[in-house]
VOTORBA-727994 format. One record per residue (C-alpha): residue number from 1; chain; x, y, z. Coordinates in pm, 1 decimal. Layout:
REM VOTORBA-727994
<rec NUM; 'A'; <X; Y; Z>>
...
This chain:
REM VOTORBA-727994
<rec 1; 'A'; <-1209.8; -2801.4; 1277.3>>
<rec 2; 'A'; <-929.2; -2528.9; 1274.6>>
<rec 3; 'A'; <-955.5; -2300.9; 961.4>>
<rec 4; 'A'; <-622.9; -2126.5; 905.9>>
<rec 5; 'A'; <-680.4; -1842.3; 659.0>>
<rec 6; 'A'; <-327.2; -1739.6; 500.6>>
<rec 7; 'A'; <-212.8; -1440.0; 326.1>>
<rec 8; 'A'; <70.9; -1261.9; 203.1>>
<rec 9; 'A'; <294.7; -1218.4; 557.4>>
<rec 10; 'A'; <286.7; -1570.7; 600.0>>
<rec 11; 'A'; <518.9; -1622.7; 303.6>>
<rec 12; 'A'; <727.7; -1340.6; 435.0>>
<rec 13; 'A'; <746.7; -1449.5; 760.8>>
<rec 14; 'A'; <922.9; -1761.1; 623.8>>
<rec 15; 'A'; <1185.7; -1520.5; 457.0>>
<rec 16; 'A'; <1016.1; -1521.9; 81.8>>
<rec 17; 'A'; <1045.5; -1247.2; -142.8>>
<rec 18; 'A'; <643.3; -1187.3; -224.8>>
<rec 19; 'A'; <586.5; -823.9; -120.2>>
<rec 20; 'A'; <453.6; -615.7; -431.7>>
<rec 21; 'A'; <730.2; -393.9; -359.5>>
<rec 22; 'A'; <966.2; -736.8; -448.6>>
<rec 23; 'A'; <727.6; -742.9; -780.6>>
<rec 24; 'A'; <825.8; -391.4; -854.0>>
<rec 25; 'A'; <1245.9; -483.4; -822.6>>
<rec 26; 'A'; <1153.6; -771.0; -1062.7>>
<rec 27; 'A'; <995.9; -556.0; -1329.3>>
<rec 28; 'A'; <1222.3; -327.9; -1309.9>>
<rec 29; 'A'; <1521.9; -580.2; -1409.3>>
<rec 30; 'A'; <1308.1; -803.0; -1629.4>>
<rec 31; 'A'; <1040.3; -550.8; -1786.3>>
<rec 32; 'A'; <1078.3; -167.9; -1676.8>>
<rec 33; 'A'; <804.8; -94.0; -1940.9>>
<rec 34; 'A'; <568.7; -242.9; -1734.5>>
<rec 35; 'A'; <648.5; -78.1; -1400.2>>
<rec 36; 'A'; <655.1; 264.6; -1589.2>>
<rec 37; 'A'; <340.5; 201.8; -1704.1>>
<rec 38; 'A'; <153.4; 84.3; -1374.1>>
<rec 39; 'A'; <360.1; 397.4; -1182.2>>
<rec 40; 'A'; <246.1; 617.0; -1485.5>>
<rec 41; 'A'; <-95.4; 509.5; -1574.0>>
<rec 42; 'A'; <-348.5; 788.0; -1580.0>>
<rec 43; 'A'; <-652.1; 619.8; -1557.5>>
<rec 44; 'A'; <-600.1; 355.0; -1278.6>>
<rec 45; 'A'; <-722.4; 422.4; -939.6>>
<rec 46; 'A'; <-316.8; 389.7; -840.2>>
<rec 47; 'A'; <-323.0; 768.0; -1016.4>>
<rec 48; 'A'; <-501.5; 958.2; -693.1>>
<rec 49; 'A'; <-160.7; 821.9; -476.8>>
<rec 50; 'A'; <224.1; 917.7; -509.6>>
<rec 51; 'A'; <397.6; 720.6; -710.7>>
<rec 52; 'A'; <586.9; 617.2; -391.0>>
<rec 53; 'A'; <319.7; 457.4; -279.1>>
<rec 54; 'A'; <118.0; 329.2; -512.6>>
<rec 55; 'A'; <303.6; 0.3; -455.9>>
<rec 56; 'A'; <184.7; -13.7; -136.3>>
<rec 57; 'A'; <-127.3; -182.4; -260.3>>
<rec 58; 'A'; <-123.3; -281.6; -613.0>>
<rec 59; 'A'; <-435.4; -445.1; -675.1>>
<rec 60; 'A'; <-630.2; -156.7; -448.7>>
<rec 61; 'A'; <-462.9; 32.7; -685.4>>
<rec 62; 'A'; <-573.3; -157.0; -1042.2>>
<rec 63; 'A'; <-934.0; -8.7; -984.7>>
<rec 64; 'A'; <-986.1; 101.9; -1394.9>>
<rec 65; 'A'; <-1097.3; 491.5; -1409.1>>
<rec 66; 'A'; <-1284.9; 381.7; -1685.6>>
<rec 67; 'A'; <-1536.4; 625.6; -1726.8>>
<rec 68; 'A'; <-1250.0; 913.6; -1698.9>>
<rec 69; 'A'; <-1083.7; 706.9; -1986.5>>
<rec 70; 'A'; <-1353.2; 740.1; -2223.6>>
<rec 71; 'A'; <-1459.5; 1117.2; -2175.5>>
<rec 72; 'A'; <-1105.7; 1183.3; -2245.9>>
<rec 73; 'A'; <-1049.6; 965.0; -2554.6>>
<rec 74; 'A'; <-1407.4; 1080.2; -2677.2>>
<rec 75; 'A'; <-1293.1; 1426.3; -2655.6>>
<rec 76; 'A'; <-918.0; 1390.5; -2827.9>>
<rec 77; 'A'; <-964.9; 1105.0; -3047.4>>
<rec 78; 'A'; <-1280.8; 1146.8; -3201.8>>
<rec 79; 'A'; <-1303.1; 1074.3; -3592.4>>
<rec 80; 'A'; <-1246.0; 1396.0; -3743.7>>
<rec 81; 'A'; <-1452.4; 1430.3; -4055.1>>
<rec 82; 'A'; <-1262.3; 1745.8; -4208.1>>
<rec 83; 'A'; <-893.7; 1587.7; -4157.6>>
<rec 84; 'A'; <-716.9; 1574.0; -4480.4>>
<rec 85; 'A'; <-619.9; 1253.7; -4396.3>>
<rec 86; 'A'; <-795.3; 981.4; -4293.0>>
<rec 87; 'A'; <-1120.5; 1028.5; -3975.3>>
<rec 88; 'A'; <-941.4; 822.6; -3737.2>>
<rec 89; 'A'; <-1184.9; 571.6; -3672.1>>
<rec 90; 'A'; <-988.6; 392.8; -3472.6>>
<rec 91; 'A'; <-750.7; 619.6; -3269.1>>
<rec 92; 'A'; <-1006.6; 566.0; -3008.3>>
<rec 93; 'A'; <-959.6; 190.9; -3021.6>>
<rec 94; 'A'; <-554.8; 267.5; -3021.1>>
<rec 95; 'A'; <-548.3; 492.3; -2748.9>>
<rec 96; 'A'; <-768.0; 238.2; -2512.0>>
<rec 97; 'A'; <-453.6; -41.8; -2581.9>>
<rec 98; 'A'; <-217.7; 252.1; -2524.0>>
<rec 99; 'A'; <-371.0; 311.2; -2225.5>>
<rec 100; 'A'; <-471.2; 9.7; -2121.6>>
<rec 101; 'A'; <-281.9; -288.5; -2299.2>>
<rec 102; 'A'; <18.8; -337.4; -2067.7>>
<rec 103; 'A'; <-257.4; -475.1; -1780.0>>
<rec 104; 'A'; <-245.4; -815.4; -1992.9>>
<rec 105; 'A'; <131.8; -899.0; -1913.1>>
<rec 106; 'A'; <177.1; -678.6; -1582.6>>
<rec 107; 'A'; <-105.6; -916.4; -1410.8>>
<rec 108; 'A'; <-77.3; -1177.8; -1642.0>>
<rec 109; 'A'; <242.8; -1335.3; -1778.6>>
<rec 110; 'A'; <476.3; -1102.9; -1611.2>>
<rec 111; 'A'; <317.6; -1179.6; -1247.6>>
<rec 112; 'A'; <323.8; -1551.2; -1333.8>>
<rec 113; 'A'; <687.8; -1549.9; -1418.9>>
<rec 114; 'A'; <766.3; -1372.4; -1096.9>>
<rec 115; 'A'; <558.1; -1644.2; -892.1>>
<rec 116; 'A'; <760.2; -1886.7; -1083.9>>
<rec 117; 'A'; <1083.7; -1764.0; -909.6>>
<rec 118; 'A'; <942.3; -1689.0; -594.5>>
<rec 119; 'A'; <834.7; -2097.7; -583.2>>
<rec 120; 'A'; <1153.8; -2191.4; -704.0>>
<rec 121; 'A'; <1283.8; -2076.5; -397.4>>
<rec 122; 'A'; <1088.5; -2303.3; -163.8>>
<rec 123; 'A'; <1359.6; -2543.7; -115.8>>
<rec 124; 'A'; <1546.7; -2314.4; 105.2>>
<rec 125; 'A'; <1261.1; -2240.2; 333.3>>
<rec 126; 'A'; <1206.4; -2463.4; 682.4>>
<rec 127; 'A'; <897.5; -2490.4; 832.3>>
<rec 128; 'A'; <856.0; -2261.6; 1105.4>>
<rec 129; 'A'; <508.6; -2368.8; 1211.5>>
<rec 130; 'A'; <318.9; -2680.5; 1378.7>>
<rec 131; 'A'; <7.5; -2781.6; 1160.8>>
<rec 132; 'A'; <-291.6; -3088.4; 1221.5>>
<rec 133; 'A'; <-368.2; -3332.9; 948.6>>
<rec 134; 'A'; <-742.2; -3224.6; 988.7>>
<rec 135; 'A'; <-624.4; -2828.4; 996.0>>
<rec 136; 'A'; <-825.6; -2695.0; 642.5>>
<rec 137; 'A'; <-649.9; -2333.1; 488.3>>
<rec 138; 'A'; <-802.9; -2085.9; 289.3>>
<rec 139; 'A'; <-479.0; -2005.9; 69.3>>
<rec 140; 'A'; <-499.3; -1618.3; -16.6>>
<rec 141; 'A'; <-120.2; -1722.2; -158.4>>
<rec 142; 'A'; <-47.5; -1810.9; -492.1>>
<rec 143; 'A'; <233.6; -2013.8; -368.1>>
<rec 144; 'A'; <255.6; -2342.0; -254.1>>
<rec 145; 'A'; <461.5; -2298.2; 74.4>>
<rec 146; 'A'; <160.3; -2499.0; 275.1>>
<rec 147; 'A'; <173.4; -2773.4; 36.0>>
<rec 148; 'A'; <566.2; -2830.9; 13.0>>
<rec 149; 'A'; <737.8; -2725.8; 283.4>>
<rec 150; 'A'; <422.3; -2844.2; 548.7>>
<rec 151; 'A'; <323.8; -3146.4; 346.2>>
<rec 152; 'A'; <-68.4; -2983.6; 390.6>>
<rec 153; 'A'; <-289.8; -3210.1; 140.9>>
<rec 154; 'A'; <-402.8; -3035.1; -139.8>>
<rec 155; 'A'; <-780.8; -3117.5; -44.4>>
<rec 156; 'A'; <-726.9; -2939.6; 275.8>>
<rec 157; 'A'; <-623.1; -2590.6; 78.9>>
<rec 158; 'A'; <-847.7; -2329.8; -92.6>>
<rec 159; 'A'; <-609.7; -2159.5; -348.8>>
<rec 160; 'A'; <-874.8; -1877.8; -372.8>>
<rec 161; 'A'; <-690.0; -1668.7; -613.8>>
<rec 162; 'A'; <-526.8; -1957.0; -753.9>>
<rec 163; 'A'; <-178.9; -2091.8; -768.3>>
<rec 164; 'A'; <133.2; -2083.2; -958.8>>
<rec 165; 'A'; <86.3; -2440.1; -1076.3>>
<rec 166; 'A'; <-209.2; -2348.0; -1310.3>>
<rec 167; 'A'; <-205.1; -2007.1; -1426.8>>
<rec 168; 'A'; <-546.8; -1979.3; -1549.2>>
<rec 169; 'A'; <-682.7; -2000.3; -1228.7>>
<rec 170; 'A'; <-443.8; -1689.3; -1114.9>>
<rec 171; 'A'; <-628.2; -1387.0; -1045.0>>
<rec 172; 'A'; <-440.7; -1041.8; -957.7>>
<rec 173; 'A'; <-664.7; -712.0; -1018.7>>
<rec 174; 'A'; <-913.5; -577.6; -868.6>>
<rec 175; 'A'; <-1287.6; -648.6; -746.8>>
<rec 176; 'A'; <-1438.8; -336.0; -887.6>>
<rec 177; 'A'; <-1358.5; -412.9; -1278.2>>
<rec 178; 'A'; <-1655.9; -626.2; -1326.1>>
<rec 179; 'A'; <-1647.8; -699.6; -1715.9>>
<rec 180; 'A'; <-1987.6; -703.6; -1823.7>>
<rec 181; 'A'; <-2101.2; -352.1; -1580.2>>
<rec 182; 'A'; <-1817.6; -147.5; -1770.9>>
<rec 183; 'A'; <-1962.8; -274.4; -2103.5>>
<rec 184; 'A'; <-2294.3; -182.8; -1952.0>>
<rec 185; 'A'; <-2170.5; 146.5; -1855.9>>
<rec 186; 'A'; <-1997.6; 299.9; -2135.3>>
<rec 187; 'A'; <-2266.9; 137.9; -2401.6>>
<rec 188; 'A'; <-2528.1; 339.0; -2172.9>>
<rec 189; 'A'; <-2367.0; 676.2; -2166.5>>
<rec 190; 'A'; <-2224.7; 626.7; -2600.8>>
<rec 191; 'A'; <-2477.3; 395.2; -2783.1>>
<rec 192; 'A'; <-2636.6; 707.2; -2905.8>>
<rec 193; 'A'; <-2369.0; 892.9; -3104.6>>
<rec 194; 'A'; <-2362.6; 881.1; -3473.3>>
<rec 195; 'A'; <-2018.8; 706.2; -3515.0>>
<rec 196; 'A'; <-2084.8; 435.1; -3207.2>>
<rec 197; 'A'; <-2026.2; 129.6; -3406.2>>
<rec 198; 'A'; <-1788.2; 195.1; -3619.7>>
<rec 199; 'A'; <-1521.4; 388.9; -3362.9>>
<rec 200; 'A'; <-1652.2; 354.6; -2950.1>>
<rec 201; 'A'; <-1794.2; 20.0; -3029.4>>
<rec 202; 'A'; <-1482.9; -120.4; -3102.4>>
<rec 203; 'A'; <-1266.9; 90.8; -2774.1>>
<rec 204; 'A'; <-1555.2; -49.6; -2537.2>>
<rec 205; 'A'; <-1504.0; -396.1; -2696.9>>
<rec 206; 'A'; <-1076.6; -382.9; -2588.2>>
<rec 207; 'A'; <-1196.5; -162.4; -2203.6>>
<rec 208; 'A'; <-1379.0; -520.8; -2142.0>>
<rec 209; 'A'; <-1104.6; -763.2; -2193.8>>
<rec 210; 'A'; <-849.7; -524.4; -2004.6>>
<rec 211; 'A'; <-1141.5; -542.3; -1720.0>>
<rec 212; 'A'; <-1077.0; -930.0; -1721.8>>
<rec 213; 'A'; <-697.7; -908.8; -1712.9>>
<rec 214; 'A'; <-702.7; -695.7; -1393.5>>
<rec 215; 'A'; <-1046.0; -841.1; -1256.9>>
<rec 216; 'A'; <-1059.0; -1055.9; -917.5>>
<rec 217; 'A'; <-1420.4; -1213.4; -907.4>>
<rec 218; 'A'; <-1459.8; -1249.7; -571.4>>
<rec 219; 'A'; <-1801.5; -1293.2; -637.3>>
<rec 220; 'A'; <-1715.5; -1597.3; -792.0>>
<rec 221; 'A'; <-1480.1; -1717.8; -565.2>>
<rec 222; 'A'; <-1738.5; -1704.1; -261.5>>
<rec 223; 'A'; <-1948.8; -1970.8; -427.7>>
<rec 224; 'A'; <-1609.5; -2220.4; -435.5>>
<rec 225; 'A'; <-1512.3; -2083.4; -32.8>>
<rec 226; 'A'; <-1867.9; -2185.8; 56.8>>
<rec 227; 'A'; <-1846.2; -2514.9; -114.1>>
<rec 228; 'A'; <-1535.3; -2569.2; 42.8>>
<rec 229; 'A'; <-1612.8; -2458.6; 423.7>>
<rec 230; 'A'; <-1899.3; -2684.2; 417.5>>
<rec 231; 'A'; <-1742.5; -2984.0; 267.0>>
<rec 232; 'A'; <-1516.1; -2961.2; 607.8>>
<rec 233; 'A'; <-1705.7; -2899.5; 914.3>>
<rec 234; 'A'; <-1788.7; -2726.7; 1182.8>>
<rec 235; 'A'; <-1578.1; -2446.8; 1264.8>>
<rec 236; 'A'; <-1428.7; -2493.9; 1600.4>>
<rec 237; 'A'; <-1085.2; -2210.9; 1563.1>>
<rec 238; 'A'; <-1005.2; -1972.6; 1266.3>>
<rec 239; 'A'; <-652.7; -1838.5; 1255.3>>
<rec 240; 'A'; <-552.9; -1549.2; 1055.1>>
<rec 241; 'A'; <-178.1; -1558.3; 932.8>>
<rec 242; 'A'; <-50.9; -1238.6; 737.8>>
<rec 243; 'A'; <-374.1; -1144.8; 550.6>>
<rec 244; 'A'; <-496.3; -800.7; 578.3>>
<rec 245; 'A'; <-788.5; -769.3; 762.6>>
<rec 246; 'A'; <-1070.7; -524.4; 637.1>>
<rec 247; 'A'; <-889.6; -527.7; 310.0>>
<rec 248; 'A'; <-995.1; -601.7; -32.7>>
<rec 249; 'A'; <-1089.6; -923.5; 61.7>>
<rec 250; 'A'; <-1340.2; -789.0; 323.3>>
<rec 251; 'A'; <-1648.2; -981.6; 123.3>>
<rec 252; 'A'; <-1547.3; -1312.7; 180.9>>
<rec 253; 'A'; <-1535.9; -1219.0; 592.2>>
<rec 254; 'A'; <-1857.6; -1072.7; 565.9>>
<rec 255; 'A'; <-2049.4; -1304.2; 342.6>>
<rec 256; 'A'; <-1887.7; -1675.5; 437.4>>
<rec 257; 'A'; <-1608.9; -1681.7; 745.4>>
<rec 258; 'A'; <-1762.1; -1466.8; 1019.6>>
<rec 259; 'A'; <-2101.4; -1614.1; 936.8>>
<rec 260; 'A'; <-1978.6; -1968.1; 940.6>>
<rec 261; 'A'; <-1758.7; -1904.7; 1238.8>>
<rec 262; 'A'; <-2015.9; -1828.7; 1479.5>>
<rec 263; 'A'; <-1917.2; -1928.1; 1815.2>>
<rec 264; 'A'; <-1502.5; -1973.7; 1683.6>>
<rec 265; 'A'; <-1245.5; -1892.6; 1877.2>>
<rec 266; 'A'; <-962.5; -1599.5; 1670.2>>
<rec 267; 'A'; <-634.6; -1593.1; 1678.6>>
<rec 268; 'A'; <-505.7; -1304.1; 1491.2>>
<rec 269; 'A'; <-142.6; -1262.3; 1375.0>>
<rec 270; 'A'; <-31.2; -951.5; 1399.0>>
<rec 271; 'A'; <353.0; -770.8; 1275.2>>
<rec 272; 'A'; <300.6; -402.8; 1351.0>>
<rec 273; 'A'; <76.6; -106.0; 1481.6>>
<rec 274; 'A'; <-138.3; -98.4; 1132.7>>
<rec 275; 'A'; <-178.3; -457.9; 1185.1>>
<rec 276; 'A'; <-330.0; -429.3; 1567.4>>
<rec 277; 'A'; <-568.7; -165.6; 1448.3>>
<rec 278; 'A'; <-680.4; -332.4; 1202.9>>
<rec 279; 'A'; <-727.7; -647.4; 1387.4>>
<rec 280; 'A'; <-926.0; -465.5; 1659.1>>
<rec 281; 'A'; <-1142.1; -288.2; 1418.5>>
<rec 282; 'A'; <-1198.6; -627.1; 1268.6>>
<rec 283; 'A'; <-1321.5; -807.7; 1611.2>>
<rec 284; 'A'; <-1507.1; -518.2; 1679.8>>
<rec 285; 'A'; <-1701.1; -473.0; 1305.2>>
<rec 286; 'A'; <-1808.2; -843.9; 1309.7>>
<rec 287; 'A'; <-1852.6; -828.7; 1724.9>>
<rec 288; 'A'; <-1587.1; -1123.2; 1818.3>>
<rec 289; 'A'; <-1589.0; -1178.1; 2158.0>>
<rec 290; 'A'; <-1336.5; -1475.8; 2145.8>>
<rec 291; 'A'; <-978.1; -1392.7; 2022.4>>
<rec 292; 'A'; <-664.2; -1327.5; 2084.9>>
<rec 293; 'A'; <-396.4; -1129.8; 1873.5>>
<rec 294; 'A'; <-20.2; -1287.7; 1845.0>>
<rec 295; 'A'; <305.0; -1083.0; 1739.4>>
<rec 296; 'A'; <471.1; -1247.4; 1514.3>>
């Protein structure tokens, strides 16, 4: 079979609005709060770049500085016992949804609403593009450009992120938030002091569900691209359209594709310099012989 594997530039090559930068515009005329807080966020991994940039890569950028977050709540907002007011045994607790608490629309509702518009637009699009009925897709789009505009049947596309039509399945954050190791983490480093349950407790409780609003289980997701691959075929041609190459979606190459692929002929899409370097440090990393790259 011939495993297409789409991503992002495939939507823009068919004139759709789905760069992150196109996300940022959005907020910015629907909820400016939101982009403030992503471009001003102290504790996200977006912090170590210019805020020029940082929307270069959003979800690269959605790494939590968790730890960093904690040593410097711990520090400002712990319960003081001489206040003449109250402690403040929960400032800690308030500053973590200051911090933290805009993640749950900016990847959540927010995102979903901009999908919305962006699929609203496919009935201007034309197909550009010639595909098989036997052709299978690993969707790295939340869209549904394959579906409606190339008549692809849903059985033959992995939504691996998920899709606009169910937005529970939609995941936008990042790999490295894994839930359950930040709880791990911070209970390991603060289960010993004195006011633990009744003031960090509490904060580590709110760090782990703002973990799942900007987590991508990839993890996860590799036991359903497995499943899928399988259910399909041998592996006869992969084609890469628009999806960044030794990205943060390098663990499904390394753990599923290039080991199922063995023997495939590539054909690698390619728009720019970045994208030729990246493509021939991909052939080279997983030793390709057989490929070709394509300008778009």
């Amino acid at each position: 079979m011939r495993l297409y594997i789409i991503g992002n530039g495939f939507d823009l090559n068919h004139g759709l609005q789905t760069s992150y930068w196109n996300y940022k515009n959005f907020l910015l005329q629907q909820y400016p709060t939101l982009a403030m807080n992503y471009e001003y966020s102290e504790f996200l991994s977006a912090t170590e770049c210019s805020i020029d940039t940082r929307w270069n890569d959003v979800e690269g950028g959605l790494a939590l500085r968790y730890e960093d977050a904690f040593e410097d709540m711990v520090s400002n907002y712990y319960p003081d016992l001489n206040s003449e007011h109250t402690p403040g045994w929960d400032d800690i607790n308030v500053e973590t949804e200051n911090q933290f608490a805009f993640l749950r629309e900016f990847t959540g509702n927010a995102f979903h609403e901009w999908l919305i518009s962006i699929e609203n637009n496919l009935g201007t699009i034309k197909p550009v593009y010639l595909f098989m009925n036997k052709d299978v897709f690993i969707n790295f789009n939340y869209t549904t450009t394959l579906e409606r505009i190339y008549g692809i049947l849903p059985a033959n596309v992995l939504h691996i992120h998920g899709v606009v039509g169910n937005p529970d399945s939609i995941q936008f954050g990042n790999p490295e938030n894994i839930p359950s190791e930040i709880e791990d983490e911070l209970k390991s480093t603060y289960s010993g002091d004195e006011f633990f349950d009744v003031t960090i407790s509490p904060a580590i409780t709110s760090m782990e569900n703002y973990a799942h609003n900007a987590y991508k289980d990839i993890y996860s997701n590799i036991g359903n691209l497995t499943t899928f691959l399988q259910g399909h075929g041998a592996i006869s041609d992969v084609c890469v359209m628009g999806h960044t190459l030794l990205g943060i979606d390098d663990a499904y190459y390394n753990q599923v594709i290039v080991p199922l692929s063995q023997g495939a002929i590539w054909t690698i899409y390619v728009h720019n310099d970045e994208d030729v370097m990246r493509a021939n440090g991909f052939v080279t990393n997983y030793q390709i012989k057989q490929f070709q790259l394509v300008q778009w």
